[in-house]
PQR file with spaces between the fields and no chain letter, atoms N, CA, C, O and H, PARSE charges and radii, in Angstrom:
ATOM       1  N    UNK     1     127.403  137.104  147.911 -0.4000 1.5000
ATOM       2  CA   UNK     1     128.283  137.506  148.984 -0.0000 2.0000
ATOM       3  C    UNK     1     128.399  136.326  149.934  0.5500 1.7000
ATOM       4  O    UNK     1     127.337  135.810  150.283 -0.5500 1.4000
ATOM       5  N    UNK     2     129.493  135.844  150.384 -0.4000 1.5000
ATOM       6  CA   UNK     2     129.599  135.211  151.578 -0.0000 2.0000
ATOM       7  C    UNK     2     130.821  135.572  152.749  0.5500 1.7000
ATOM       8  O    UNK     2     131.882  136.093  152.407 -0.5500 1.4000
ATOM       9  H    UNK     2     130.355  136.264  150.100  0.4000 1.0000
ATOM      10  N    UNK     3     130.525  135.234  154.098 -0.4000 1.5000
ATOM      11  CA   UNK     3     131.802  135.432  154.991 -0.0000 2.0000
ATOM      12  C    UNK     3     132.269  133.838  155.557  0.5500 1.7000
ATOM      13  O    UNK     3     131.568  132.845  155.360 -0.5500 1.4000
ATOM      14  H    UNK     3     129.663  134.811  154.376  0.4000 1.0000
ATOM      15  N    UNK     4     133.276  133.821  156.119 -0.4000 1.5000
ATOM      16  CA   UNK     4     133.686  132.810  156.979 -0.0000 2.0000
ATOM      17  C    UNK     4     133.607  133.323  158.462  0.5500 1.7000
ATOM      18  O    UNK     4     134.212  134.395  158.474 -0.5500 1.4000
ATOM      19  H    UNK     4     133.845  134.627  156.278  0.4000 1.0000
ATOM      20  N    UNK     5     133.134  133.037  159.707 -0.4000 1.5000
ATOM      21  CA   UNK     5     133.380  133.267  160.679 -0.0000 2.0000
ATOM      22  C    UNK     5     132.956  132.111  161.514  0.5500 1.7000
ATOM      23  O    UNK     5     131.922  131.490  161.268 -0.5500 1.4000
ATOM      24  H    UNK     5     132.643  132.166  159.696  0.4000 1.0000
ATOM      25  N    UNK     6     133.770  131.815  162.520 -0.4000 1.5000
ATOM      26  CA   UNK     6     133.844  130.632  163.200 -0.0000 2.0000
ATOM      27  C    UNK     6     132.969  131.031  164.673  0.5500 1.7000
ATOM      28  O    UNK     6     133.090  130.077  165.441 -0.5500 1.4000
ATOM      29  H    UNK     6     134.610  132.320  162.719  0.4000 1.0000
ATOM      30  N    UNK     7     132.387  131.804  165.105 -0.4000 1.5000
ATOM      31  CA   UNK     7     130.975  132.521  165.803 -0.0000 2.0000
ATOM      32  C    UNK     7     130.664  133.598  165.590  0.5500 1.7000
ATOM      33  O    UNK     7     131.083  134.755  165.546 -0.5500 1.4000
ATOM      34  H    UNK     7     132.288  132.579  164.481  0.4000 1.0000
ATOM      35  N    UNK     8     129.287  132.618  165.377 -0.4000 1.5000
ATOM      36  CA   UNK     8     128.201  133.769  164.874 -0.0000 2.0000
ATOM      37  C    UNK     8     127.743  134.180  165.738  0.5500 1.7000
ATOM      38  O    UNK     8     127.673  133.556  166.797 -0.5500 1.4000
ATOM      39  H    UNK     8     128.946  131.679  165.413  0.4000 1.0000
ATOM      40  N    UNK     9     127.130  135.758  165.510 -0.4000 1.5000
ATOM      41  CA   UNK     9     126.487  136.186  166.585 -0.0000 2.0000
ATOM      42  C    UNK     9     125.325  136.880  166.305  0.5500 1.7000
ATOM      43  O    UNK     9     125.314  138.058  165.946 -0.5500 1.4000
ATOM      44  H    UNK     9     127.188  136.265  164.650  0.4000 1.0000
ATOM      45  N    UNK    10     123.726  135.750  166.554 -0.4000 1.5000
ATOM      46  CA   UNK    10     122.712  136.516  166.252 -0.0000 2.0000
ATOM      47  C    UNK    10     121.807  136.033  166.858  0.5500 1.7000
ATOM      48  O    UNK    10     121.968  134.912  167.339 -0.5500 1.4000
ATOM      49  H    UNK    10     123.735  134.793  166.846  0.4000 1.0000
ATOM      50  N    UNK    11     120.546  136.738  167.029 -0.4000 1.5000
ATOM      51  CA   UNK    11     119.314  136.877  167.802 -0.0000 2.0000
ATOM      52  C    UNK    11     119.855  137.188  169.204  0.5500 1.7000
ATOM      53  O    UNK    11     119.145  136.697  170.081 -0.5500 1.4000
ATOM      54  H    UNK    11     120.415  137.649  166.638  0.4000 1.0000
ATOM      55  N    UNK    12     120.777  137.778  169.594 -0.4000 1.5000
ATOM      56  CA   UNK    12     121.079  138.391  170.794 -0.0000 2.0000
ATOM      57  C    UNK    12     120.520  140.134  171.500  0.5500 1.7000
ATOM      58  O    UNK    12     119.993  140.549  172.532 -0.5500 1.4000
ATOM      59  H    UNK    12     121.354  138.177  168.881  0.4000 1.0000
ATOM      60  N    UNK    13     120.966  140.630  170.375 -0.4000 1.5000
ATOM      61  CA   UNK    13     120.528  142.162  170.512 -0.0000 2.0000
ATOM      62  C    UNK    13     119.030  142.872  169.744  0.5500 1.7000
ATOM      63  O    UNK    13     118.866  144.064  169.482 -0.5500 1.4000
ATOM      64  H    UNK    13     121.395  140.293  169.537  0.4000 1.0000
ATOM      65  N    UNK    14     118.096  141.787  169.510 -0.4000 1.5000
ATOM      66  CA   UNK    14     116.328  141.818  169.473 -0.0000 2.0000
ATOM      67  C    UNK    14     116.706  143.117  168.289  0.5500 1.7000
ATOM      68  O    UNK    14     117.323  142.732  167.296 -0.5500 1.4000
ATOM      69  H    UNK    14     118.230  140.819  169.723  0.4000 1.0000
ATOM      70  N    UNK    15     116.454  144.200  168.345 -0.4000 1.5000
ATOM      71  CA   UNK    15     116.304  145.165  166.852 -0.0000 2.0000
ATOM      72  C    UNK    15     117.401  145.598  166.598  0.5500 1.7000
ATOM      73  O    UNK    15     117.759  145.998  165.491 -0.5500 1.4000
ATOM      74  H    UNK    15     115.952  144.513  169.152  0.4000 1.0000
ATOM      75  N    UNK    16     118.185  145.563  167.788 -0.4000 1.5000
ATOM      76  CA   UNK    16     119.485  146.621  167.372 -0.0000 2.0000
ATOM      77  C    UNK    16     120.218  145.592  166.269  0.5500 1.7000
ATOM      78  O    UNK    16     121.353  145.332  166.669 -0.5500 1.4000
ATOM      79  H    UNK    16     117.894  145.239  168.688  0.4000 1.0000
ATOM      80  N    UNK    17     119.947  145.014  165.160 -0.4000 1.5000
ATOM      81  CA   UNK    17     120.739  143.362  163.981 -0.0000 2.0000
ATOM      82  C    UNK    17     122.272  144.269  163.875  0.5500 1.7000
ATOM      83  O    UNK    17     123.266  143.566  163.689 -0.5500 1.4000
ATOM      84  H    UNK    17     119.026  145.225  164.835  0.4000 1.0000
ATOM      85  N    UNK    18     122.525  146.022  164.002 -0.4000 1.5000
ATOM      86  CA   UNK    18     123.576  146.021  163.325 -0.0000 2.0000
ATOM      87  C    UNK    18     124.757  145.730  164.425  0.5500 1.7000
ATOM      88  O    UNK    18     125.909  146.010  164.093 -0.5500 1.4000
ATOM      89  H    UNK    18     121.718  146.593  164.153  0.4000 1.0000
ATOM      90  N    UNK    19     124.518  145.194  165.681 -0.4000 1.5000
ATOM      91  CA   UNK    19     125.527  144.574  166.579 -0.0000 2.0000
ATOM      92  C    UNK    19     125.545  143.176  167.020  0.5500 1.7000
ATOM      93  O    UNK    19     125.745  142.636  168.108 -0.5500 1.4000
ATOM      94  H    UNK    19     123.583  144.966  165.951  0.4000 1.0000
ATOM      95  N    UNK    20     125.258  142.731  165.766 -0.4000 1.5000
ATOM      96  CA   UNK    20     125.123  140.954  165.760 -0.0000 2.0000
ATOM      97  C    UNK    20     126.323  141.016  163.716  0.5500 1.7000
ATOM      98  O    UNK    20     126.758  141.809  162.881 -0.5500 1.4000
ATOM      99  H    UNK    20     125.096  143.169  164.882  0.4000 1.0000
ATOM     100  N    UNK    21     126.247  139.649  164.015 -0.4000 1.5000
ATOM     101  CA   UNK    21     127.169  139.442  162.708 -0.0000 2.0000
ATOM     102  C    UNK    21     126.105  139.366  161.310  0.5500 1.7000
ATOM     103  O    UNK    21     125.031  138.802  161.523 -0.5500 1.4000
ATOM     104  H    UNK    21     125.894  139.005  164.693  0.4000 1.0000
ATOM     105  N    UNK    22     126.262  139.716  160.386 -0.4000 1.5000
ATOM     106  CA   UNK    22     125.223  139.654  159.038 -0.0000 2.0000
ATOM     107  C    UNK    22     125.859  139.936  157.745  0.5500 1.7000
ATOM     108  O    UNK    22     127.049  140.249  157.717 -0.5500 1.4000
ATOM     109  H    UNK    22     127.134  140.174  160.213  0.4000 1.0000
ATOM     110  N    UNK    23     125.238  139.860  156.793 -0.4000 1.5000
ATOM     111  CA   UNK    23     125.677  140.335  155.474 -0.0000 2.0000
ATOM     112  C    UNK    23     124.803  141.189  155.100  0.5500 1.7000
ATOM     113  O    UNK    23     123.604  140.910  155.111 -0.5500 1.4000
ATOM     114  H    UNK    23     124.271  139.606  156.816  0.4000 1.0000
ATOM     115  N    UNK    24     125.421  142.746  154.585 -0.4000 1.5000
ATOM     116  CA   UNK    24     124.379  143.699  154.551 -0.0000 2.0000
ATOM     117  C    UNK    24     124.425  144.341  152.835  0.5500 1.7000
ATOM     118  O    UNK    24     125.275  143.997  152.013 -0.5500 1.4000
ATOM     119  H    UNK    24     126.395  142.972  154.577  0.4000 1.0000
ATOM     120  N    UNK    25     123.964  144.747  152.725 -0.4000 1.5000
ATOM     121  CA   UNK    25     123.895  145.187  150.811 -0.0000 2.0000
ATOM     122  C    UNK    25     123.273  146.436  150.938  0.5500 1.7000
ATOM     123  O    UNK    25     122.108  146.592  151.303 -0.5500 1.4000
ATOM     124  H    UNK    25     123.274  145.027  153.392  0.4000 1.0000
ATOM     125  N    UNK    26     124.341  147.640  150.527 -0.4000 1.5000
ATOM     126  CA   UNK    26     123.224  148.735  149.785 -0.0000 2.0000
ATOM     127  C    UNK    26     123.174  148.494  148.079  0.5500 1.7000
ATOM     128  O    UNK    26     124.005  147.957  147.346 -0.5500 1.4000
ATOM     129  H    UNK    26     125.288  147.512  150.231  0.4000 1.0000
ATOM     130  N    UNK    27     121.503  149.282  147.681 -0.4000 1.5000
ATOM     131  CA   UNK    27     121.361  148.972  146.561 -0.0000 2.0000
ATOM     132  C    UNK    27     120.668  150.528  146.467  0.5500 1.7000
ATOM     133  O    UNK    27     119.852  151.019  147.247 -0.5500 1.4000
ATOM     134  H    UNK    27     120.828  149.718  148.276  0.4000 1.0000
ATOM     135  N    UNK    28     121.170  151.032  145.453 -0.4000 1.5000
ATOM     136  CA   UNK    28     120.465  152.338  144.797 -0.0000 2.0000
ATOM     137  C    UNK    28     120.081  151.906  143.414  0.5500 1.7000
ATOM     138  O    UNK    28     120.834  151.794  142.447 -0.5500 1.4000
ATOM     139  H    UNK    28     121.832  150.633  144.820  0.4000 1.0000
ATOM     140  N    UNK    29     118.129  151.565  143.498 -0.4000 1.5000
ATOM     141  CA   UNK    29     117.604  151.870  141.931 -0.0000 2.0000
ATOM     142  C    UNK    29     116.864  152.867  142.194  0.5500 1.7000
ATOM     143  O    UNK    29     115.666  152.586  142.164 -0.5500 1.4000
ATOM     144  H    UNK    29     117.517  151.656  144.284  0.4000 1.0000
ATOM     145  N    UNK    30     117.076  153.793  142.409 -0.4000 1.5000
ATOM     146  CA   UNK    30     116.024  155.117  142.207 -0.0000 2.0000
ATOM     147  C    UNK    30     116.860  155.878  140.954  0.5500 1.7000
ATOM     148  O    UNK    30     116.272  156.856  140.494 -0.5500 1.4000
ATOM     149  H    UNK    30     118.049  154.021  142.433  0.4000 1.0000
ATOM     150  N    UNK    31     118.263  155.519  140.301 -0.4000 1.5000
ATOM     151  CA   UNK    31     118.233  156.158  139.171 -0.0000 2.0000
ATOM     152  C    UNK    31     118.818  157.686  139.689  0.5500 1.7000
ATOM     153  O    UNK    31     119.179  158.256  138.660 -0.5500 1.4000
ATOM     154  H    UNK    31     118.741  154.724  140.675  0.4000 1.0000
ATOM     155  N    UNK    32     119.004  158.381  140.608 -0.4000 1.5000
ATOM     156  CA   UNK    32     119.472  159.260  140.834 -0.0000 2.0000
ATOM     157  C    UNK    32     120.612  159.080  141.988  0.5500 1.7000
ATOM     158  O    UNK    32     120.335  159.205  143.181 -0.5500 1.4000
ATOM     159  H    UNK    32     118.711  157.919  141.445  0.4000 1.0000
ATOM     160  N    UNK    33     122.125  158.726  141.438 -0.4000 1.5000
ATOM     161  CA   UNK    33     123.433  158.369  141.498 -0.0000 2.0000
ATOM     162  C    UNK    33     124.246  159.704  142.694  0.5500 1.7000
ATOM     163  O    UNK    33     125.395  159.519  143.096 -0.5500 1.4000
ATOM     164  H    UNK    33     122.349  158.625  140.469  0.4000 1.0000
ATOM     165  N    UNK    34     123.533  160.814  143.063 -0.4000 1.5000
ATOM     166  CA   UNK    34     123.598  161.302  144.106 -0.0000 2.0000
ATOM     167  C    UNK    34     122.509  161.724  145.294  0.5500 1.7000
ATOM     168  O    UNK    34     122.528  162.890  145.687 -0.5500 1.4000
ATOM     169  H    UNK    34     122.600  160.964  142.736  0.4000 1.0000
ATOM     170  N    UNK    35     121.880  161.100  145.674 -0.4000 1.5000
ATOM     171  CA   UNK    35     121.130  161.326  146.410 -0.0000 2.0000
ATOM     172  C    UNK    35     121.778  161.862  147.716  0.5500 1.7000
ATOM     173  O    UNK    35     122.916  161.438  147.916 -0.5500 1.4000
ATOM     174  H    UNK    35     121.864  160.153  145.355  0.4000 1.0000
ATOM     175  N    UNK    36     121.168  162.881  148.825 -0.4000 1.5000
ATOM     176  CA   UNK    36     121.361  163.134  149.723 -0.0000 2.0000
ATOM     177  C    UNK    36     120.951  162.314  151.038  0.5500 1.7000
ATOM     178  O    UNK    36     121.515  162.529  152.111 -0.5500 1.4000
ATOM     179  H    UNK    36     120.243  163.225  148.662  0.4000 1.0000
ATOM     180  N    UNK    37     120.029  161.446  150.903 -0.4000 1.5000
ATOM     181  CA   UNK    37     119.490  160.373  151.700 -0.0000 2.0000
ATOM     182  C    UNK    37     118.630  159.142  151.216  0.5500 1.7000
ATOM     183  O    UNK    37     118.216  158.864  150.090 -0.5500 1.4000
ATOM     184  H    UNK    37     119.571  161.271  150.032  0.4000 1.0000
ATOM     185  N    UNK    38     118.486  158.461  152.486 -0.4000 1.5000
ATOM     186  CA   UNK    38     117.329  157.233  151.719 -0.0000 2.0000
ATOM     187  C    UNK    38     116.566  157.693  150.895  0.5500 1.7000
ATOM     188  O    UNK    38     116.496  158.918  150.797 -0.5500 1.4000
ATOM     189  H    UNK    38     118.822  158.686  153.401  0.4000 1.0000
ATOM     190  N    UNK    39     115.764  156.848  150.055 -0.4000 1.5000
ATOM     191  CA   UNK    39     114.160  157.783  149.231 -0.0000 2.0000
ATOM     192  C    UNK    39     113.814  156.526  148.675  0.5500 1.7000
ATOM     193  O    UNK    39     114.276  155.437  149.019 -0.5500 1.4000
ATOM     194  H    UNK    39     115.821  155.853  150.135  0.4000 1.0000
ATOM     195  N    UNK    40     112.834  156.781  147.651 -0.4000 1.5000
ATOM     196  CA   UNK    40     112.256  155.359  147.374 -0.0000 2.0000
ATOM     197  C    UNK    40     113.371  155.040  146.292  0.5500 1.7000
ATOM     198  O    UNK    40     113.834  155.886  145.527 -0.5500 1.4000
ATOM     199  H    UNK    40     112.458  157.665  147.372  0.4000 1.0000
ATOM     200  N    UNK    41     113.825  153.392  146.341 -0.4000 1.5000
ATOM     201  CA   UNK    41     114.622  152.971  145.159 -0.0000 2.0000
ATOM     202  C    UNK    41     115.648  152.809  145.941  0.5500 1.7000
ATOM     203  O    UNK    41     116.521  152.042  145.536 -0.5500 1.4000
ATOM     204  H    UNK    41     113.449  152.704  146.962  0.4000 1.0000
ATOM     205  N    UNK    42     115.806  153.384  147.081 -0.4000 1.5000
ATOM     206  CA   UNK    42     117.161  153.179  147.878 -0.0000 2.0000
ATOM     207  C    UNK    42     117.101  152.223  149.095  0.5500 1.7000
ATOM     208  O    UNK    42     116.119  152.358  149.826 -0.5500 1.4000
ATOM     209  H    UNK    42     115.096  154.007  147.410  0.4000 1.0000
ATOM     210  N    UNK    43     117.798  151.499  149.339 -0.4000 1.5000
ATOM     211  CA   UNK    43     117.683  150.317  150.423 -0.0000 2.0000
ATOM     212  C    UNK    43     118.925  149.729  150.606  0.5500 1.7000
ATOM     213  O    UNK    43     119.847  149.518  149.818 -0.5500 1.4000
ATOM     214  H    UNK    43     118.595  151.390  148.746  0.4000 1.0000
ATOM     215  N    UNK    44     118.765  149.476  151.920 -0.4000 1.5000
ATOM     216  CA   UNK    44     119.992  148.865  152.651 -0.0000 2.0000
ATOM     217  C    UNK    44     118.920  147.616  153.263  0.5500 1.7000
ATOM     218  O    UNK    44     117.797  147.369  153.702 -0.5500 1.4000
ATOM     219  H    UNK    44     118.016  149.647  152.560  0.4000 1.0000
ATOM     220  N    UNK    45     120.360  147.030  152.873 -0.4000 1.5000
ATOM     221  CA   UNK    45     118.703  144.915  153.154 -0.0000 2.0000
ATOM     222  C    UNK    45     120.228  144.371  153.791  0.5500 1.7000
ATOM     223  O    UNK    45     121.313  144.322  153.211 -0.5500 1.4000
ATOM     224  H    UNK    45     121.273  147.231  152.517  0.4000 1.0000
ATOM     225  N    UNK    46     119.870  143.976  155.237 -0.4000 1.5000
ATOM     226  CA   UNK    46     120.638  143.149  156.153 -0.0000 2.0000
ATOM     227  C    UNK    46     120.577  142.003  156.553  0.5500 1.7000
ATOM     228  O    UNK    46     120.188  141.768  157.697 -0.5500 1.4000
ATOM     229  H    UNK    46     118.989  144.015  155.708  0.4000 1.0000
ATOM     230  N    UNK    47     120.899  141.156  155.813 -0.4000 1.5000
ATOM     231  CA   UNK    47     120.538  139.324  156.199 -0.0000 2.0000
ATOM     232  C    UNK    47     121.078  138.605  157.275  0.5500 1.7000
ATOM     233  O    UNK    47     122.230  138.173  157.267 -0.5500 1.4000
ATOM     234  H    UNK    47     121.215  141.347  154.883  0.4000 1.0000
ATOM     235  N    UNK    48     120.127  138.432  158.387 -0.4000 1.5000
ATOM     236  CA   UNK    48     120.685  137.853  159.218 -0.0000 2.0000
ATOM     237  C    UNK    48     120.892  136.509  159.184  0.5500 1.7000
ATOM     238  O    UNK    48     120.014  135.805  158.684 -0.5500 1.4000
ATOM     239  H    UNK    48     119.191  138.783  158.393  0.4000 1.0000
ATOM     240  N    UNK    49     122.341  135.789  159.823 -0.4000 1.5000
ATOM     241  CA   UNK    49     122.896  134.638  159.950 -0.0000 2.0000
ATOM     242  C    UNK    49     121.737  133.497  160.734  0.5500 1.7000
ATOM     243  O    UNK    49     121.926  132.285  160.631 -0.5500 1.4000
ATOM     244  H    UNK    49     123.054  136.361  160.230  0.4000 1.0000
ATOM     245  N    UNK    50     120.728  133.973  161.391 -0.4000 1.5000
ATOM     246  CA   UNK    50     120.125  133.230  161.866 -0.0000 2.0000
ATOM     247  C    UNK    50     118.950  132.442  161.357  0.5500 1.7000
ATOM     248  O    UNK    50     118.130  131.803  162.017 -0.5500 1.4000
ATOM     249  H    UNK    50     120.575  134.957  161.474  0.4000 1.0000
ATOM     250  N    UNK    51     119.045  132.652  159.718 -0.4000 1.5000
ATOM     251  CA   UNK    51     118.468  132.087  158.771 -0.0000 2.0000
ATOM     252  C    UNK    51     119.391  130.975  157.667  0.5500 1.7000
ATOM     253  O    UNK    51     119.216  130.679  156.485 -0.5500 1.4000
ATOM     254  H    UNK    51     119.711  133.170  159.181  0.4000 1.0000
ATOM     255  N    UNK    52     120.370  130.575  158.638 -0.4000 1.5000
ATOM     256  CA   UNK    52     121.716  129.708  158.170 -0.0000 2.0000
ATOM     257  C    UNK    52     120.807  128.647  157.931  0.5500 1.7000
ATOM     258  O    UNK    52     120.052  128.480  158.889 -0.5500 1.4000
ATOM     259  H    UNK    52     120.511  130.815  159.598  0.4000 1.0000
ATOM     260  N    UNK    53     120.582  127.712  156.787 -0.4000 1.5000
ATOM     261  CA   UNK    53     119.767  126.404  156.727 -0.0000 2.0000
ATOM     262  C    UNK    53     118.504  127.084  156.336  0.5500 1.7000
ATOM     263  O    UNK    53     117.932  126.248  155.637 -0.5500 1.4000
ATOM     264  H    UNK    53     121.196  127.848  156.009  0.4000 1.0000
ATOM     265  N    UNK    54     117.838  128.032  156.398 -0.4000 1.5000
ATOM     266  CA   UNK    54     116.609  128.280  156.138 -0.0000 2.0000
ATOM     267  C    UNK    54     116.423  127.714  154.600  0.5500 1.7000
ATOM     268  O    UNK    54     117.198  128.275  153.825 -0.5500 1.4000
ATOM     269  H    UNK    54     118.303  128.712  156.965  0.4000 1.0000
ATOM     270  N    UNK    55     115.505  126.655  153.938 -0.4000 1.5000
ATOM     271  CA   UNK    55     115.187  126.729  152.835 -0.0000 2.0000
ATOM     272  C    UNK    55     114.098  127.508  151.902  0.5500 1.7000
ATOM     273  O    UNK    55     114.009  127.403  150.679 -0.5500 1.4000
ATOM     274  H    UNK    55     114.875  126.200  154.568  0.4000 1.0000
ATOM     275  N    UNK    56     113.476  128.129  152.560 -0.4000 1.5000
ATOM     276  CA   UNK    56     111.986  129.000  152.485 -0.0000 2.0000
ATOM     277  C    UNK    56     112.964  130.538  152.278  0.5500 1.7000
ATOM     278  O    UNK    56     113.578  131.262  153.062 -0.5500 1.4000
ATOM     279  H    UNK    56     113.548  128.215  153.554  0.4000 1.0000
ATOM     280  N    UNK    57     112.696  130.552  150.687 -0.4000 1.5000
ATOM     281  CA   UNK    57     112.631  131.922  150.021 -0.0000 2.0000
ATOM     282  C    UNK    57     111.814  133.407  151.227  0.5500 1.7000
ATOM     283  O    UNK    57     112.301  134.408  151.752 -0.5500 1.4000
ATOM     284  H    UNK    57     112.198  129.964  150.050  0.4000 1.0000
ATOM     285  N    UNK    58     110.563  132.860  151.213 -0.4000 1.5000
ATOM     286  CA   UNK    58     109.702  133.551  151.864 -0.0000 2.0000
ATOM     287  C    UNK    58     109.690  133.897  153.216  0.5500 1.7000
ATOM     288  O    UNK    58     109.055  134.868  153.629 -0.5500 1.4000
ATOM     289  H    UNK    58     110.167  132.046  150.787  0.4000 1.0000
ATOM     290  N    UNK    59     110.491  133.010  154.079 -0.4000 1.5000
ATOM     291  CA   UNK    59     110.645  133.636  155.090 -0.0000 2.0000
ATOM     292  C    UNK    59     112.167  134.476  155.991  0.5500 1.7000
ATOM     293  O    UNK    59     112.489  135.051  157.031 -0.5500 1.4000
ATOM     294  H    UNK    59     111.006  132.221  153.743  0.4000 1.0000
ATOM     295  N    UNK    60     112.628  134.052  154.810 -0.4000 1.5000
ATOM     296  CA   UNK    60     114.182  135.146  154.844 -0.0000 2.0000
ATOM     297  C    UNK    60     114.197  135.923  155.935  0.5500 1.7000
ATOM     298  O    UNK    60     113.066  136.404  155.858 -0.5500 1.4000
ATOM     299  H    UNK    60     112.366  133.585  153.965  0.4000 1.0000
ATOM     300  N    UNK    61     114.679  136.385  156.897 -0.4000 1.5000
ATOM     301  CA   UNK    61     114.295  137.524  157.993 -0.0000 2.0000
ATOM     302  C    UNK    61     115.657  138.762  157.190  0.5500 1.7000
ATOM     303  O    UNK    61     116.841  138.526  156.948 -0.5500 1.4000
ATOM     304  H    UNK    61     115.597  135.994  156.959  0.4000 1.0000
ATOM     305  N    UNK    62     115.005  139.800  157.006 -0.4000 1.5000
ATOM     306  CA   UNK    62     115.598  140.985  156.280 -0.0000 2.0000
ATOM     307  C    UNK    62     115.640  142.115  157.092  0.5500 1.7000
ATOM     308  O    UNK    62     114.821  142.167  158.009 -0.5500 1.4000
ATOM     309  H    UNK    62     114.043  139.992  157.202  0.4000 1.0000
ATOM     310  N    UNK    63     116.233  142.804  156.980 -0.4000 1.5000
ATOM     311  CA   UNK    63     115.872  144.224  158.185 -0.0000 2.0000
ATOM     312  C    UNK    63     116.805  145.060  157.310  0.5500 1.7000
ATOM     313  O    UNK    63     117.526  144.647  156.401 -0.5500 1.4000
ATOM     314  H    UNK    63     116.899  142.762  156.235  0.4000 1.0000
ATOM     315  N    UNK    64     116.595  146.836  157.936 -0.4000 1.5000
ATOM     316  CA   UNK    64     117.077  147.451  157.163 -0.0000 2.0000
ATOM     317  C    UNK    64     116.519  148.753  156.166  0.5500 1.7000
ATOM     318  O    UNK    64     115.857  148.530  155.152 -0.5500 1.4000
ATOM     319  H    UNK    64     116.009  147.171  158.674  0.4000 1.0000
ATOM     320  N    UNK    65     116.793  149.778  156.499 -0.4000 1.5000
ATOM     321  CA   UNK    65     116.268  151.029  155.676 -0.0000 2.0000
ATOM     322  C    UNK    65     115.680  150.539  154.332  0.5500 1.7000
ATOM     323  O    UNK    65     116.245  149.868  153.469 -0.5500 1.4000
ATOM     324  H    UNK    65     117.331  149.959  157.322  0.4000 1.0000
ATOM     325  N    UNK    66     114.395  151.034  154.348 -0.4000 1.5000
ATOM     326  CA   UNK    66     113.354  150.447  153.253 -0.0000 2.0000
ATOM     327  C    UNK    66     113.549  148.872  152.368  0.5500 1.7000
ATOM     328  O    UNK    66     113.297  148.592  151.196 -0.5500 1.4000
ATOM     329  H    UNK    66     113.936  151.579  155.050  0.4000 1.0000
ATOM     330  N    UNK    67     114.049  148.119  153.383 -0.4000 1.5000
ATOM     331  CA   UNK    67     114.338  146.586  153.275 -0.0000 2.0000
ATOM     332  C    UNK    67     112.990  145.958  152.545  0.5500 1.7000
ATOM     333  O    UNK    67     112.855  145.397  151.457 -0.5500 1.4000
ATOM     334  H    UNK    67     114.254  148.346  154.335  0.4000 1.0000
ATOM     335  N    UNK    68     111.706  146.407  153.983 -0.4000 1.5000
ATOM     336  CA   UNK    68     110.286  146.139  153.602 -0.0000 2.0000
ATOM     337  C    UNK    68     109.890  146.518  152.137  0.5500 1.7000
ATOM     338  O    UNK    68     108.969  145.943  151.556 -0.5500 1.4000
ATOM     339  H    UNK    68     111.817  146.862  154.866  0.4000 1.0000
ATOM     340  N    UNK    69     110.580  147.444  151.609 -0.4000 1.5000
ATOM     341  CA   UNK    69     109.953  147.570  150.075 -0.0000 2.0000
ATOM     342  C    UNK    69     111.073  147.193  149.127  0.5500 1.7000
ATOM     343  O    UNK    69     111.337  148.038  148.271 -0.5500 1.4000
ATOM     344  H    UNK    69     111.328  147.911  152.080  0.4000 1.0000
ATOM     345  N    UNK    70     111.776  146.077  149.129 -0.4000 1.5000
ATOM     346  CA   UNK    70     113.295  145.894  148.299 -0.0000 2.0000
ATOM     347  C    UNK    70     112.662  144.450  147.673  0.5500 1.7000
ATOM     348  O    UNK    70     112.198  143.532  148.349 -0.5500 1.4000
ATOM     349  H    UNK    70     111.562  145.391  149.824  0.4000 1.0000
ATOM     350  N    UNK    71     112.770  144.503  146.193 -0.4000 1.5000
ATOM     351  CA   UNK    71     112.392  143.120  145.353 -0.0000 2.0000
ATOM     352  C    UNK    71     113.153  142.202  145.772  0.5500 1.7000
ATOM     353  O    UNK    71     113.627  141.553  144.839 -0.5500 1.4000
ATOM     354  H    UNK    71     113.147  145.249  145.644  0.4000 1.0000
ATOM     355  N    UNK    72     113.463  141.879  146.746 -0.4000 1.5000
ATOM     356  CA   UNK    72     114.427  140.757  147.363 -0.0000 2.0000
ATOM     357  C    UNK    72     113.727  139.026  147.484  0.5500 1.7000
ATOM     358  O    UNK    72     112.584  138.770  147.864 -0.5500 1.4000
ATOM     359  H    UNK    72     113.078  142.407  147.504  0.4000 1.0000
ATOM     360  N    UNK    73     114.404  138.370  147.202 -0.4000 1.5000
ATOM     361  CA   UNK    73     114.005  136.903  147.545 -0.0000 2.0000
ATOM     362  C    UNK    73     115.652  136.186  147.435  0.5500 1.7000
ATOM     363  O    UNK    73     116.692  136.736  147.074 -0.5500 1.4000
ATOM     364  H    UNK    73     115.332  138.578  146.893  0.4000 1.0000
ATOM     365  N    UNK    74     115.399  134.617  147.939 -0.4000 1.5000
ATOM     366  CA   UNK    74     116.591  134.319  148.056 -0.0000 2.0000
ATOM     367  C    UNK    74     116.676  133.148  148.640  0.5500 1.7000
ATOM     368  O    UNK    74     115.575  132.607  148.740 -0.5500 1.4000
ATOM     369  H    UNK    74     114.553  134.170  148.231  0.4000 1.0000
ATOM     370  N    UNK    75     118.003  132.241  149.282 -0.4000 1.5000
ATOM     371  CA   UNK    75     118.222  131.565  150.049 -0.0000 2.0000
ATOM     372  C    UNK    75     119.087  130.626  150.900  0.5500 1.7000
ATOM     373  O    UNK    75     119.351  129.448  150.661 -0.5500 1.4000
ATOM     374  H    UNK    75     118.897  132.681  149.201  0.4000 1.0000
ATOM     375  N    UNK    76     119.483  131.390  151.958 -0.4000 1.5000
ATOM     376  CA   UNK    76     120.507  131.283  152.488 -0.0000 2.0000
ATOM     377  C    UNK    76     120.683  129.614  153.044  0.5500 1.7000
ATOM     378  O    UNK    76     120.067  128.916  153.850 -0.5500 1.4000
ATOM     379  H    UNK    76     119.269  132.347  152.152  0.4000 1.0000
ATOM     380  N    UNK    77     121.681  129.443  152.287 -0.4000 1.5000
ATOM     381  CA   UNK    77     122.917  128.342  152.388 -0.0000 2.0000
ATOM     382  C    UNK    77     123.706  127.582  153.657  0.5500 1.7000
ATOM     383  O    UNK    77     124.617  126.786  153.429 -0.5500 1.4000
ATOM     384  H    UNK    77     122.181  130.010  151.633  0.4000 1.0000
């Protein structure tokens, strides 16, 4: 995924990330294609822009409904 935007806007609003600019991903592997809510296997992982240049896989800053348990690695560009 990528965006173009000519200002970014992040580390301004401390937890609230979903009123700053980001790239966000839901992913359902729990295997059950209707779920009524989050559960395990389900995650929404929100990458914030303020890891622009970061080369470190490992320290990615992620946020986001069961983000903390999502096989995620990566590295933003």
């Amino acid at each position: 995924m990528s965006i173009t935007d000519k200002t970014i806007i992040t580390g301004k609003h401390e937890t609230n990330f979903w009123n700053e600019d980001s790239l966000e991903f839901y992913l359902n592997m729990s295997g059950d294609l209707n779920p009524p809510a989050y559960a395990d296997g389900i995650f929404q992982v929100n990458i914030n822009p303020g890891d622009i240049g970061n080369m470190d896989a490992a320290r990615l800053t992620l946020s986001g409904r069961n983000s903390e348990q999502a096989p995620i690695s990566g590295l933003s560009l």
